[in-house]
Biopython code that builds the backbone (N, CA, C, O; Angstrom):
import numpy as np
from Bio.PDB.StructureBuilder import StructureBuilder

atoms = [
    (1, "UNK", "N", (0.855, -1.171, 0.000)),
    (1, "UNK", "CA", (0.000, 0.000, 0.000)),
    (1, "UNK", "C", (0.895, 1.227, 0.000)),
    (1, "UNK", "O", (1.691, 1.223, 0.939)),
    (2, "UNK", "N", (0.956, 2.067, -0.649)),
    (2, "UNK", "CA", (1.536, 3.437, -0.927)),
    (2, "UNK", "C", (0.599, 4.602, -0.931)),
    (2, "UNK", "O", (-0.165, 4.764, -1.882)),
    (3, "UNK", "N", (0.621, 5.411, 0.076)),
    (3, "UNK", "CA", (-0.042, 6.644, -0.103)),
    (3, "UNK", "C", (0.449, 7.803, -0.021)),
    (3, "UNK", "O", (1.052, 8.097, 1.011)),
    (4, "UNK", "N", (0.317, 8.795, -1.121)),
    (4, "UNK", "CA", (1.431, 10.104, -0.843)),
    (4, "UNK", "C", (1.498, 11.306, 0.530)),
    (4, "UNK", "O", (0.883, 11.535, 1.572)),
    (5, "UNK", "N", (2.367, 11.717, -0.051)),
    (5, "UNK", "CA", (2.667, 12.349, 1.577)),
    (5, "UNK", "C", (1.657, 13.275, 1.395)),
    (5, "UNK", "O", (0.842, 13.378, 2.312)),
    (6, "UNK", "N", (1.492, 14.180, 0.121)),
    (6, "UNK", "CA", (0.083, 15.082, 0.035)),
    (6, "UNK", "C", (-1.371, 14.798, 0.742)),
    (6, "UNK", "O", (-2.125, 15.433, 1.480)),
    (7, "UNK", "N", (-1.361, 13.439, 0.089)),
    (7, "UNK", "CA", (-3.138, 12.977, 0.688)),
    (7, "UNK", "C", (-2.584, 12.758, 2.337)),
    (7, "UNK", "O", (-3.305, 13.420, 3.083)),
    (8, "UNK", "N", (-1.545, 12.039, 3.063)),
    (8, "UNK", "CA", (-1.877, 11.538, 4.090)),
    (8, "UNK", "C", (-1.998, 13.168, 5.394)),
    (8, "UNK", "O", (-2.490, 13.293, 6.516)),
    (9, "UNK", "N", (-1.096, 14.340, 4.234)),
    (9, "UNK", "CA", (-1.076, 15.391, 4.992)),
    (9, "UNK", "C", (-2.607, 16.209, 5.573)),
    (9, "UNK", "O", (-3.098, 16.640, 6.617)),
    (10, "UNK", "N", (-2.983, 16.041, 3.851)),
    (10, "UNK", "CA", (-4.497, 16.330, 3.988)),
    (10, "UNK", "C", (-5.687, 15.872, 4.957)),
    (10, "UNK", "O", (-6.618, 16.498, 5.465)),
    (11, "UNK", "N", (-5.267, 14.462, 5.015)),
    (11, "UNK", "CA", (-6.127, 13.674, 6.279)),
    (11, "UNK", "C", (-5.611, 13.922, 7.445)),
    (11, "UNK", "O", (-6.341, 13.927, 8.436)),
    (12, "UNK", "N", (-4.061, 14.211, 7.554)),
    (12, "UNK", "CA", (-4.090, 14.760, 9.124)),
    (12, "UNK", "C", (-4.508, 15.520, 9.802)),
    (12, "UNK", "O", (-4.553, 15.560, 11.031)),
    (13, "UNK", "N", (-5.008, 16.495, 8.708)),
    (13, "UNK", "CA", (-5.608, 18.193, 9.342)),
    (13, "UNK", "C", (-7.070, 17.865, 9.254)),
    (13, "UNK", "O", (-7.819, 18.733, 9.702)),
    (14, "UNK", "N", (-7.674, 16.675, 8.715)),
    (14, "UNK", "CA", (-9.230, 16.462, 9.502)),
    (14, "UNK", "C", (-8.962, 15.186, 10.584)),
    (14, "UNK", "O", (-9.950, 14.485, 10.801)),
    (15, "UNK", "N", (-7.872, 14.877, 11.187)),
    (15, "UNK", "CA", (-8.485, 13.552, 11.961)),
    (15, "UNK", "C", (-7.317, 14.274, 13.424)),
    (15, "UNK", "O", (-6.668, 15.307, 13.593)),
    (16, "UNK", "N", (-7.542, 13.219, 14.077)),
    (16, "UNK", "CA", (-7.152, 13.424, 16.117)),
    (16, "UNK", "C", (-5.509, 13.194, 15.612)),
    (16, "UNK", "O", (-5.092, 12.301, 14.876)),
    (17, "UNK", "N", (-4.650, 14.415, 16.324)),
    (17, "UNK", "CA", (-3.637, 14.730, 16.428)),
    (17, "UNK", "C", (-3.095, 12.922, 16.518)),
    (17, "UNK", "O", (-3.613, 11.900, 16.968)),
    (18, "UNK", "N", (-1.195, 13.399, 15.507)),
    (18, "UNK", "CA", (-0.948, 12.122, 15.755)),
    (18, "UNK", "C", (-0.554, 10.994, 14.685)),
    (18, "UNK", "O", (0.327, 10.140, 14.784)),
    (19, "UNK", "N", (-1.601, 11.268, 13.457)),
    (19, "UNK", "CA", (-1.748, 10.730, 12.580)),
    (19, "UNK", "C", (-0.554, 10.328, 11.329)),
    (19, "UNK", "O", (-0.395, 9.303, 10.665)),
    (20, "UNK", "N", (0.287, 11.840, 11.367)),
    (20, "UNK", "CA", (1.117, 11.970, 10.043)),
    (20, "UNK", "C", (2.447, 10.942, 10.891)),
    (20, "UNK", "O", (3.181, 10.142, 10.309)),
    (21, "UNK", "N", (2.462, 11.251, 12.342)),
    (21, "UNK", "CA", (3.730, 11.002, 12.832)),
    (21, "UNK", "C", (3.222, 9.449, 12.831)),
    (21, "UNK", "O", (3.981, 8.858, 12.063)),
    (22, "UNK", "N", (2.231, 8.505, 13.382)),
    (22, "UNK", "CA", (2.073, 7.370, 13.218)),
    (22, "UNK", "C", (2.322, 6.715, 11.880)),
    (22, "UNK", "O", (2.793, 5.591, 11.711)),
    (23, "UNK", "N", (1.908, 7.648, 10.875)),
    (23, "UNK", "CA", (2.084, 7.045, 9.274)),
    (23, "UNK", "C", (3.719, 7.087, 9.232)),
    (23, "UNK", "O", (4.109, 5.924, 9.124)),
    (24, "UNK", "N", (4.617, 7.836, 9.271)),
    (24, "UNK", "CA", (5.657, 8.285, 9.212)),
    (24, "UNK", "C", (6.861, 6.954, 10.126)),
    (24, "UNK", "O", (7.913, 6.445, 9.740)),
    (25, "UNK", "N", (6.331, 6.841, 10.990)),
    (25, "UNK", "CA", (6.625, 5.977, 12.121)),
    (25, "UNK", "C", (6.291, 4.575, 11.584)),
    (25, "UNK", "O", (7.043, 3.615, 11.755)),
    (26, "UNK", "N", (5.465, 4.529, 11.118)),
    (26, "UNK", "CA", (4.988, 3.202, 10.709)),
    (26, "UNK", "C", (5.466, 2.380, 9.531)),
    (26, "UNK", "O", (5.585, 1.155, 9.511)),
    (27, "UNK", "N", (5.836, 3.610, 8.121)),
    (27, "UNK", "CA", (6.116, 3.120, 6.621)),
    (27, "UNK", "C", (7.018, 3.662, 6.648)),
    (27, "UNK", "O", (7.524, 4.250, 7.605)),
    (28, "UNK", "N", (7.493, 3.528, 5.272)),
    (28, "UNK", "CA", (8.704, 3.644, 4.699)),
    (28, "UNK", "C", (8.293, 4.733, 3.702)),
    (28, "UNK", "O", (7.481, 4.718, 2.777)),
    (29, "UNK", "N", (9.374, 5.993, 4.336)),
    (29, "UNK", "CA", (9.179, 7.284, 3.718)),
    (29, "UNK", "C", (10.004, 7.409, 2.382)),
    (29, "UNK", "O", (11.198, 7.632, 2.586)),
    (30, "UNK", "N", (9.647, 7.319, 1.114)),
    (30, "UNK", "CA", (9.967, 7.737, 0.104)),
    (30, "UNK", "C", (10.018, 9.194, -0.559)),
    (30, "UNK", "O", (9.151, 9.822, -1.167)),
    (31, "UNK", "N", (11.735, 9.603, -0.127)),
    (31, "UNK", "CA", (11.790, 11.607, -0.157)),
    (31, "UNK", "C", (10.935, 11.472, -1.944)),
    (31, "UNK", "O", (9.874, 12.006, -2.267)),
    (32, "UNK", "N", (11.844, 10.585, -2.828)),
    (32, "UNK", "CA", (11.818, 10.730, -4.089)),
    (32, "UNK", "C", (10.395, 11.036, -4.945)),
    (32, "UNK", "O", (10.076, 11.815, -5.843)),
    (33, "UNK", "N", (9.736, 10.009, -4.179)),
    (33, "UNK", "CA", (7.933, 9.965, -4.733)),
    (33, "UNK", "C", (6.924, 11.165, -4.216)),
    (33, "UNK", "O", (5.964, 11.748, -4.719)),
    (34, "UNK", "N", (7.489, 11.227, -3.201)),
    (34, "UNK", "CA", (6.889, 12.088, -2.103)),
    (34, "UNK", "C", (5.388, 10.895, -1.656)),
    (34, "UNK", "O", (4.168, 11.007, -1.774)),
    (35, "UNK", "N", (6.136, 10.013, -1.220)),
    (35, "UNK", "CA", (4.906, 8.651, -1.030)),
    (35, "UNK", "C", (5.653, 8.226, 0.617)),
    (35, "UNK", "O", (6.799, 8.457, 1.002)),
    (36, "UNK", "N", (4.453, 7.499, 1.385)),
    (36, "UNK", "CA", (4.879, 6.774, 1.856)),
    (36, "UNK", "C", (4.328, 5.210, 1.959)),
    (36, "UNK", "O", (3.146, 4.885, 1.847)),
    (37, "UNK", "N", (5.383, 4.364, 2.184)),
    (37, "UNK", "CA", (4.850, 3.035, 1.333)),
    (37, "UNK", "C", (4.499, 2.137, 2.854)),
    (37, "UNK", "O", (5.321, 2.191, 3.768)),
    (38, "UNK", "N", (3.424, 1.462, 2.978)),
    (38, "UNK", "CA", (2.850, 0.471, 4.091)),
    (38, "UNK", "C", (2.936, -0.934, 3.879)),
    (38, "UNK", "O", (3.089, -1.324, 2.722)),
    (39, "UNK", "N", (2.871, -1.658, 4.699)),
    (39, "UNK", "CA", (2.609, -3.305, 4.861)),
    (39, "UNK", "C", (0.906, -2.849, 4.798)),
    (39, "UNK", "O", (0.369, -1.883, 5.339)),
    (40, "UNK", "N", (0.321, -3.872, 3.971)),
    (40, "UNK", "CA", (-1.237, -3.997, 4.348)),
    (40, "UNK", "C", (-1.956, -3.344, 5.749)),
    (40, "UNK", "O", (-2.605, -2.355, 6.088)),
    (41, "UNK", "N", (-1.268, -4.851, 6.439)),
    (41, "UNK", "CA", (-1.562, -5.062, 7.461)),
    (41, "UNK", "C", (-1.279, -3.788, 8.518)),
    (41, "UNK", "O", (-2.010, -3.584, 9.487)),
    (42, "UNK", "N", (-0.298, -3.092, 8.242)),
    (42, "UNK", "CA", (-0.253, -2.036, 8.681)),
    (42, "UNK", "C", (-1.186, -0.830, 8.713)),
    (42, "UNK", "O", (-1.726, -0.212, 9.630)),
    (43, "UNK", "N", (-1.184, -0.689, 7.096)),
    (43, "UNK", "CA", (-2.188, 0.587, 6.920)),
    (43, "UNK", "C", (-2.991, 0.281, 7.739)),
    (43, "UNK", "O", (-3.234, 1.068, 8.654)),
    (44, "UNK", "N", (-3.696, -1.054, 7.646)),
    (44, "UNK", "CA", (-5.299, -1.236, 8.335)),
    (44, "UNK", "C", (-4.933, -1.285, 9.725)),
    (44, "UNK", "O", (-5.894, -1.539, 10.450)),
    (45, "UNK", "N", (-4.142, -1.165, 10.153)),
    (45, "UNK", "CA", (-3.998, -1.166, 11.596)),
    (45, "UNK", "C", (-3.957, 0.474, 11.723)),
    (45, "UNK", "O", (-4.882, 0.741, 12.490)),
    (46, "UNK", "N", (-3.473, 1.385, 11.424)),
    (46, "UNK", "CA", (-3.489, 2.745, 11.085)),
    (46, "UNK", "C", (-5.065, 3.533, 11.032)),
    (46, "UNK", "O", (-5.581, 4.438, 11.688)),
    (47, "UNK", "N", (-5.543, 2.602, 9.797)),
    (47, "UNK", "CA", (-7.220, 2.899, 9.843)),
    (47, "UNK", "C", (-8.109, 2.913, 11.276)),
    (47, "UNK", "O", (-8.784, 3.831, 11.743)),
    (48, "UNK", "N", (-7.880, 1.663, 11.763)),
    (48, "UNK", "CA", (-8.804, 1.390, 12.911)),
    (48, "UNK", "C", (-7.915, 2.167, 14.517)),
    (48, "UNK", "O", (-8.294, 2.365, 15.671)),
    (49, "UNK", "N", (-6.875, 2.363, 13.918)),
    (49, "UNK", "CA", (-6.381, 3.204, 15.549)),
    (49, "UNK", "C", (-7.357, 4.799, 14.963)),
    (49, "UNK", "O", (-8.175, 5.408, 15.652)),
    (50, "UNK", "N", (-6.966, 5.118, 13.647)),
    (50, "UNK", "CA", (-7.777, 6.406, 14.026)),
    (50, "UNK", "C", (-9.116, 6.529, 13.367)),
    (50, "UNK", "O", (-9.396, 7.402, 12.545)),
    (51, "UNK", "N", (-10.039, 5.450, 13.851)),
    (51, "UNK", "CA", (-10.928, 5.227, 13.292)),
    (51, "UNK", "C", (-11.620, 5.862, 12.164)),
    (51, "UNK", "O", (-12.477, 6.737, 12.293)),
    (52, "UNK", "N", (-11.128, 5.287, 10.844)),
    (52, "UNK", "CA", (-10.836, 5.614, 9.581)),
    (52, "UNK", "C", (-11.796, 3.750, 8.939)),
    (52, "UNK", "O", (-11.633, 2.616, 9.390)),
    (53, "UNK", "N", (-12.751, 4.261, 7.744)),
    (53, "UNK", "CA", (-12.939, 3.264, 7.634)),
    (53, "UNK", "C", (-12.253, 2.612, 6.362)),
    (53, "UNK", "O", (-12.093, 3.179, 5.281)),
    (54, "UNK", "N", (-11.899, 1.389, 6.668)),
    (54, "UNK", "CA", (-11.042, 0.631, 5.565)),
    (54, "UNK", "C", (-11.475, 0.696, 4.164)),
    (54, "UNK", "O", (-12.599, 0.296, 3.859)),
    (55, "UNK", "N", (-10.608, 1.206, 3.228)),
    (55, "UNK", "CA", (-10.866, 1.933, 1.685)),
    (55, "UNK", "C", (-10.433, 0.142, 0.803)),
    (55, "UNK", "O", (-9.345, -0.430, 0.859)),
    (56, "UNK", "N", (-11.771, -0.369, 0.034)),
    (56, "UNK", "CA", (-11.308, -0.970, -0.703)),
    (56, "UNK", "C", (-11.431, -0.736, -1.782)),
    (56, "UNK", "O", (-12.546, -0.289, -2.052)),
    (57, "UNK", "N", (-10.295, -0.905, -3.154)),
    (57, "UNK", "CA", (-10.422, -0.912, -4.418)),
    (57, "UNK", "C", (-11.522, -0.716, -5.394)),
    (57, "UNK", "O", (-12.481, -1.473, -5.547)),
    (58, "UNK", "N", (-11.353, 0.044, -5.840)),
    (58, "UNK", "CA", (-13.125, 0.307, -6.538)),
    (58, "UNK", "C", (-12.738, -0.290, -8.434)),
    (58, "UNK", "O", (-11.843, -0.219, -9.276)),
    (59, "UNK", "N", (-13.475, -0.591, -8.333)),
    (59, "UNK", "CA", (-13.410, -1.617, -10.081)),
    (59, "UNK", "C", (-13.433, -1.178, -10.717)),
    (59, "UNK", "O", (-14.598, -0.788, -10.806)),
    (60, "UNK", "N", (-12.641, -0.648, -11.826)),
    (60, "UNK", "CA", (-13.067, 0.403, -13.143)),
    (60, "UNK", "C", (-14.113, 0.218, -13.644)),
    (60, "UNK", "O", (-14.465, -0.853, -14.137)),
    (61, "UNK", "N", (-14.787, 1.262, -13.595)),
    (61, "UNK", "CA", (-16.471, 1.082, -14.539)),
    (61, "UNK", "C", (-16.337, 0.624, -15.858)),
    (61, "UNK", "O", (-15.382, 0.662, -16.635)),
    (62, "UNK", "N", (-18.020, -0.028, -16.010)),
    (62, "UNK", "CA", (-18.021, -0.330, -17.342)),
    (62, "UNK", "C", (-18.190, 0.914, -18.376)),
    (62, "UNK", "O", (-18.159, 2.116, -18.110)),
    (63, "UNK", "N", (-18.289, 0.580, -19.036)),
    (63, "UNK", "CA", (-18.565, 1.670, -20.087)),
    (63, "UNK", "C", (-20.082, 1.959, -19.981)),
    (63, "UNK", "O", (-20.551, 1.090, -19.247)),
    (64, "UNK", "N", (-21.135, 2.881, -20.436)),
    (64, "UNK", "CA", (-21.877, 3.298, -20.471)),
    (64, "UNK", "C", (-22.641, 2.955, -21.669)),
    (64, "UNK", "O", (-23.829, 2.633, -21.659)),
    (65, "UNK", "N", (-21.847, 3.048, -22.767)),
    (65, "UNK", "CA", (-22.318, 3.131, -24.141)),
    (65, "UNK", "C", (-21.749, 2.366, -25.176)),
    (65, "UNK", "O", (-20.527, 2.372, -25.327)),
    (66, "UNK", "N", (-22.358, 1.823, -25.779)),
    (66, "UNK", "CA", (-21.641, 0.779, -27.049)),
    (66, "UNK", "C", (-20.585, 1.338, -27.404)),
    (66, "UNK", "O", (-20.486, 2.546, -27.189)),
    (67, "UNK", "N", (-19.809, 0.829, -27.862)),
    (67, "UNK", "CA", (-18.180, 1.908, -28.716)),
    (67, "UNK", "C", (-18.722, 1.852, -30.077)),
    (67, "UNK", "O", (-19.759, 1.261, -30.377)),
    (68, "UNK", "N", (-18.009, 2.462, -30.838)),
    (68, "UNK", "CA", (-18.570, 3.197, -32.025)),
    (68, "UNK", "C", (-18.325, 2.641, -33.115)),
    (68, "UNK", "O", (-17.121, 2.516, -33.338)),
    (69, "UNK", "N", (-19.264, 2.111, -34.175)),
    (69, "UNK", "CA", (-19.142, 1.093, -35.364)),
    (69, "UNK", "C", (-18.814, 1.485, -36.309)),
    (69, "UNK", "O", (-18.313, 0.886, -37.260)),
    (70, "UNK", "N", (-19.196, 3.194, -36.105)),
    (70, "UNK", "CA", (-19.235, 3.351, -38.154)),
    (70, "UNK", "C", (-19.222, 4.930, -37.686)),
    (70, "UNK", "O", (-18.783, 5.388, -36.632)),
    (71, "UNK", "N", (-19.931, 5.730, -38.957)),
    (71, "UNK", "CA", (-20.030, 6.993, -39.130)),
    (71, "UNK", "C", (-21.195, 7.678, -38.325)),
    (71, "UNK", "O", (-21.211, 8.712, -37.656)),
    (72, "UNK", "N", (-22.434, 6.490, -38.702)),
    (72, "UNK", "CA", (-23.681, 7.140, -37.856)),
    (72, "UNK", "C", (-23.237, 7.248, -36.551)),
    (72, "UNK", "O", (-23.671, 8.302, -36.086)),
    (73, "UNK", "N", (-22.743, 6.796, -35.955)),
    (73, "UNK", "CA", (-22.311, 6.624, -34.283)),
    (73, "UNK", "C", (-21.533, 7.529, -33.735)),
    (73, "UNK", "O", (-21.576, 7.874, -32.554)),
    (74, "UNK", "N", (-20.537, 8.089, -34.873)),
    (74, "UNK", "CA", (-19.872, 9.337, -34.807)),
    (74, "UNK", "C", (-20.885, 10.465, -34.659)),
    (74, "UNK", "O", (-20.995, 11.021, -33.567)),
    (75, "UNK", "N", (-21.719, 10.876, -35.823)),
    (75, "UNK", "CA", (-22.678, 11.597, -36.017)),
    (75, "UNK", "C", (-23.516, 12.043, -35.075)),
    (75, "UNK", "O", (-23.935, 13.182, -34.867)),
    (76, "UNK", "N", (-23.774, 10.748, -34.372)),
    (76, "UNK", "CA", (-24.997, 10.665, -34.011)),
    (76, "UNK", "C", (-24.575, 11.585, -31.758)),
    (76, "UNK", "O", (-25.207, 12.295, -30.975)),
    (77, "UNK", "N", (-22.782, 10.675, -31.777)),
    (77, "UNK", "CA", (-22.193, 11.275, -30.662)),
    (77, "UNK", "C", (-22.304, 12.844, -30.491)),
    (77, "UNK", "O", (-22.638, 13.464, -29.482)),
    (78, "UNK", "N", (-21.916, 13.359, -31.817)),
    (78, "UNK", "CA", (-21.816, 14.961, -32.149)),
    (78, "UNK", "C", (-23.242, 15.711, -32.080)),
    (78, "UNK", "O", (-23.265, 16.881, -31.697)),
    (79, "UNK", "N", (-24.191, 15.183, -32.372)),
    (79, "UNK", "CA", (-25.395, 15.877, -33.018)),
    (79, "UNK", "C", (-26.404, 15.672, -32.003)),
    (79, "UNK", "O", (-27.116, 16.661, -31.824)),
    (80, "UNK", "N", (-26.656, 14.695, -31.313)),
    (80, "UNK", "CA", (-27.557, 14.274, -30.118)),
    (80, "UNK", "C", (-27.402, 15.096, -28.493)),
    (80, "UNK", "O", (-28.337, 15.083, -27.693)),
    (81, "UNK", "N", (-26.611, 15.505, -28.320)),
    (81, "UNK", "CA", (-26.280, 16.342, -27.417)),
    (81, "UNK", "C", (-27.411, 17.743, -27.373)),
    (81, "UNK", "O", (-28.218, 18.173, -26.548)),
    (82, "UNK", "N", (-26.841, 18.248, -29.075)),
    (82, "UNK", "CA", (-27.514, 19.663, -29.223)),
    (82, "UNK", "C", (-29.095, 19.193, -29.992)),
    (82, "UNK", "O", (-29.802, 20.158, -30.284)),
    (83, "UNK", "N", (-29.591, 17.981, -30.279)),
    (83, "UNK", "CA", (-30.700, 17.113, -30.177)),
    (83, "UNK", "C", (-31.271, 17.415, -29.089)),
    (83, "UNK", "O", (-32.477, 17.654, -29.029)),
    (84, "UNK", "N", (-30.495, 17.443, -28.102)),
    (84, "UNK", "CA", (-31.574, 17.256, -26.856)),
    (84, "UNK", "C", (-31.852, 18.396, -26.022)),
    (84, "UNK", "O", (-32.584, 18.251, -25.044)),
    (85, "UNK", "N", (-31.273, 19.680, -26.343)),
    (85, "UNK", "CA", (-31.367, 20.898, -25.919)),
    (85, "UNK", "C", (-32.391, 21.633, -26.814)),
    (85, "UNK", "O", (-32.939, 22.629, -26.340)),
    (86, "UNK", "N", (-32.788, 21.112, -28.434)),
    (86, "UNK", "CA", (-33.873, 21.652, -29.159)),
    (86, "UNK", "C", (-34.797, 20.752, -29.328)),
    (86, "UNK", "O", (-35.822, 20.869, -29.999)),
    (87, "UNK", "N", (-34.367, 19.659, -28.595)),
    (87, "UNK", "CA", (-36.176, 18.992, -28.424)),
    (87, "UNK", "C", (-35.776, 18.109, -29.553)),
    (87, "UNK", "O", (-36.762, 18.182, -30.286)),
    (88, "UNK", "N", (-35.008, 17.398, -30.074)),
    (88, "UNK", "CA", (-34.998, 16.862, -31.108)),
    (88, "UNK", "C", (-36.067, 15.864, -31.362)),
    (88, "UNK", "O", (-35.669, 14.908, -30.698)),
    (89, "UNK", "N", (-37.394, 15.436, -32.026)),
    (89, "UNK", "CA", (-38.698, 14.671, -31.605)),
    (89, "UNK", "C", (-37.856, 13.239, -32.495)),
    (89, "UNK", "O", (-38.591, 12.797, -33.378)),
    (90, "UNK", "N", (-36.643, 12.580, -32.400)),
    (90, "UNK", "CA", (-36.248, 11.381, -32.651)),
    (90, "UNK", "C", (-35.350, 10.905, -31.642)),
    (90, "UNK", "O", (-34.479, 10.037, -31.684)),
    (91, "UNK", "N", (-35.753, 11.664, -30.718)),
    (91, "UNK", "CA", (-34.802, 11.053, -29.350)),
    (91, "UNK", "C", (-35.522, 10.807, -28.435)),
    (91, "UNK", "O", (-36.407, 11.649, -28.285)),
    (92, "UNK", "N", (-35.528, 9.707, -27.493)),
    (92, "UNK", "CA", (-36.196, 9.348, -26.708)),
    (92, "UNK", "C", (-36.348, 10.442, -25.185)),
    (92, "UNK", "O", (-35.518, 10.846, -24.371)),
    (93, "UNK", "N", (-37.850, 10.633, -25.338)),
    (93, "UNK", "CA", (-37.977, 11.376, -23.950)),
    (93, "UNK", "C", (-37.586, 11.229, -22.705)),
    (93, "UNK", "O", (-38.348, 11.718, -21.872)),
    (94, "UNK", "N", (-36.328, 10.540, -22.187)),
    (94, "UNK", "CA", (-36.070, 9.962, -21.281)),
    (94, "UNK", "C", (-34.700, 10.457, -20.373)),
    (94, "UNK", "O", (-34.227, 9.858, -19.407)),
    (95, "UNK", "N", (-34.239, 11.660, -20.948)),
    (95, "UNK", "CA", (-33.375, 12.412, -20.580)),
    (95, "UNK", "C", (-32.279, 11.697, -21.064)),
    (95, "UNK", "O", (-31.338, 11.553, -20.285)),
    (96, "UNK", "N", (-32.215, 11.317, -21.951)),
    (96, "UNK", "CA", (-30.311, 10.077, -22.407)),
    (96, "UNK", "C", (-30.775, 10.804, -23.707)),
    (96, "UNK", "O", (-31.845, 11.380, -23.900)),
    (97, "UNK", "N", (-29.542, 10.614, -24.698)),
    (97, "UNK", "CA", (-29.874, 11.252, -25.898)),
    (97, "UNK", "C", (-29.788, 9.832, -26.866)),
    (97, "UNK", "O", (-29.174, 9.717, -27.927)),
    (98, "UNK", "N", (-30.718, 8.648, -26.057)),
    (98, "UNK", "CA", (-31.251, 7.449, -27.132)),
    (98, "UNK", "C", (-31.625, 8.026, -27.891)),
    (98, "UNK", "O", (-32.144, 9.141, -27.836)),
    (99, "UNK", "N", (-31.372, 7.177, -28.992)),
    (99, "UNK", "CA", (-32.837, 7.275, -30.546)),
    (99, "UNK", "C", (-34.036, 6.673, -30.260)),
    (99, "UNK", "O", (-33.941, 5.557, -29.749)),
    (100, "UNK", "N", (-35.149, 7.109, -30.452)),
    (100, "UNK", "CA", (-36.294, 6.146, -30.671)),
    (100, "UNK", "C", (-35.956, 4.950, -31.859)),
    (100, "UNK", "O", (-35.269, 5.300, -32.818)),
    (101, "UNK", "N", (-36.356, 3.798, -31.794)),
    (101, "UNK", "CA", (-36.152, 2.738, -32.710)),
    (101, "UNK", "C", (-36.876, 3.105, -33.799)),
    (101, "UNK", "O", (-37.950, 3.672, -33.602)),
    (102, "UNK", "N", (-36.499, 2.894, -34.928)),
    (102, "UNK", "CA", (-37.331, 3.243, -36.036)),
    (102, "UNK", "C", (-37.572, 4.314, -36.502)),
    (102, "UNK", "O", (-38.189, 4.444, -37.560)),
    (103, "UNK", "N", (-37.076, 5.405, -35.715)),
    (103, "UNK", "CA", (-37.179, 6.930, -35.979)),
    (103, "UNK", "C", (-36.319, 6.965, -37.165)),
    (103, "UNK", "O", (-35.573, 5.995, -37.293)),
    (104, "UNK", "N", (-36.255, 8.084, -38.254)),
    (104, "UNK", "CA", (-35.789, 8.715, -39.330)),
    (104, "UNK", "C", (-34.299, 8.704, -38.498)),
    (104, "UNK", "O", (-33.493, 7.894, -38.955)),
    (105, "UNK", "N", (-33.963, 9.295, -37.641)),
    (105, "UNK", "CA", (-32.927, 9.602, -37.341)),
    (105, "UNK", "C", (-31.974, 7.962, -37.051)),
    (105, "UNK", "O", (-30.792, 7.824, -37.366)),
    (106, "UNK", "N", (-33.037, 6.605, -36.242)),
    (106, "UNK", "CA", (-32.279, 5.724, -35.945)),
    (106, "UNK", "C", (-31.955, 4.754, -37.234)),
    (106, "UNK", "O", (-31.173, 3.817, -37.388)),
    (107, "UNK", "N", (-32.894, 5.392, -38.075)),
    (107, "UNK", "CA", (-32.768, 4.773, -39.563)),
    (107, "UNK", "C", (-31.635, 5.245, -39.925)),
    (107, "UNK", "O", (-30.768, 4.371, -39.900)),
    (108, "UNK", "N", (-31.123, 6.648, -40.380)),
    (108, "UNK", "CA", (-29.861, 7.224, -40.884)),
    (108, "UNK", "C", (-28.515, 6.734, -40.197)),
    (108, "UNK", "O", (-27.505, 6.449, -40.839)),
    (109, "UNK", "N", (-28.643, 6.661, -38.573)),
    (109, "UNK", "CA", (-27.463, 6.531, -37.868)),
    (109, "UNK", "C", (-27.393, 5.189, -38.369)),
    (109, "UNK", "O", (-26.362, 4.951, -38.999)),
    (110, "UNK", "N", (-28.157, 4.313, -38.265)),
    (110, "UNK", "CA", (-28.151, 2.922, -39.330)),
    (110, "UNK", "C", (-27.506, 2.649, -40.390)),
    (110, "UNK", "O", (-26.649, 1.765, -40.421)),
    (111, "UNK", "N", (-27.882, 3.484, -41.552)),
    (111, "UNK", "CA", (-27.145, 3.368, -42.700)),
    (111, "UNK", "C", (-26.161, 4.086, -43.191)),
    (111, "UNK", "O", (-25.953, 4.080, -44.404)),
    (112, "UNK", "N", (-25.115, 5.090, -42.016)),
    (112, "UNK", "CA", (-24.168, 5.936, -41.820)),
    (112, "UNK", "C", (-23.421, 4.922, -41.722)),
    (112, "UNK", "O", (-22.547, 4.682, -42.554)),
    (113, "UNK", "N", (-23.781, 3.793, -40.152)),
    (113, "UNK", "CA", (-22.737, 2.969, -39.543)),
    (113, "UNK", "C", (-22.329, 2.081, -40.746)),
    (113, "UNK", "O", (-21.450, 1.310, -40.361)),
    (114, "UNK", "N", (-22.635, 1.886, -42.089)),
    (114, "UNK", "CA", (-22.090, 1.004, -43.121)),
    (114, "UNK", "C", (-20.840, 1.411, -43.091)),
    (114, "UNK", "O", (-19.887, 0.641, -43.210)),
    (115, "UNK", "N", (-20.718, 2.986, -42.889)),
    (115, "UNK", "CA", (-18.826, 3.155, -43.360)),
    (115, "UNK", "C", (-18.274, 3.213, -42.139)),
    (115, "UNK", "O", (-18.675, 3.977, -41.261)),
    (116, "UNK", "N", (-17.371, 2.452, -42.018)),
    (116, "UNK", "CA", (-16.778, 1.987, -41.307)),
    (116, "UNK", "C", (-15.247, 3.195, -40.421)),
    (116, "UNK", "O", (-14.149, 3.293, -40.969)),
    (117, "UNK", "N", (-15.408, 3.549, -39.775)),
    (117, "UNK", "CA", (-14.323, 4.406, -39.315)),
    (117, "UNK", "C", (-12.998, 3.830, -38.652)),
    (117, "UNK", "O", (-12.111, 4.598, -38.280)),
]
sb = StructureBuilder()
sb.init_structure("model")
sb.init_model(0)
sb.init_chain("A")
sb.init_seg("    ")
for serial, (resi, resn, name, xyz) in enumerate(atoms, 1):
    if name == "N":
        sb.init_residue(resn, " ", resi, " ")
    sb.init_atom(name, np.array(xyz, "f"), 0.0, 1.0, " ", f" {name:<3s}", serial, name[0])
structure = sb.get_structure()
């Protein structure tokens, strides 16, 4: 576990006196990184002395949106935005800047995506 000296400074000035010198005391101070580096088992021993709750790894999100096939998809990235600020009536009322299925517009982004980018 490695956490820089910036963030752990930052958390010292919201938590009970004590903190930077326990981290300091505890890991291995790296001048070069401006990091200091922990045993696991340490940090979490660190956490629960200053009752801090244990931070686990958060999973990179998925993506949101299909990745992009062709031209309509390009198009459709660029143009649907300002679609949805004039009311565009081929986008779904749903606050996302979907197409309605079958709309003129999901027809074109359709036969855009033939060319291939």
């Amino acid at each position: 576990m490695t956490r820089s000296l910036t963030n752990l400074k930052s958390m010292a000035a919201r938590l009970k006196p004590g903190f930077l010198a326990r981290c300091l005391a505890a890991g291995a101070l790296d001048h070069g990184a401006g990091a200091v580096h922990f045993a696991d088992a340490t940090w979490q021993g660190i956490l629960r002395e200053f009752d801090l709750p244990s931070v686990k790894p958060v999973p990179p999100a998925e993506p949101k949106s299909r990745p992009l096939i062709g031209l309509g998809d390009l198009v459709h990235k660029v143009a649907a935005p300002i679609g949805r600020i004039v009311n565009w009536p081929c986008l779904k009322k749903d606050g996302t800047t979907d197409l309605i299925p079958g709309s003129p517009c999901a027809n074109a982004r359709d036969l855009l995506n033939q060319i291939k980018i």
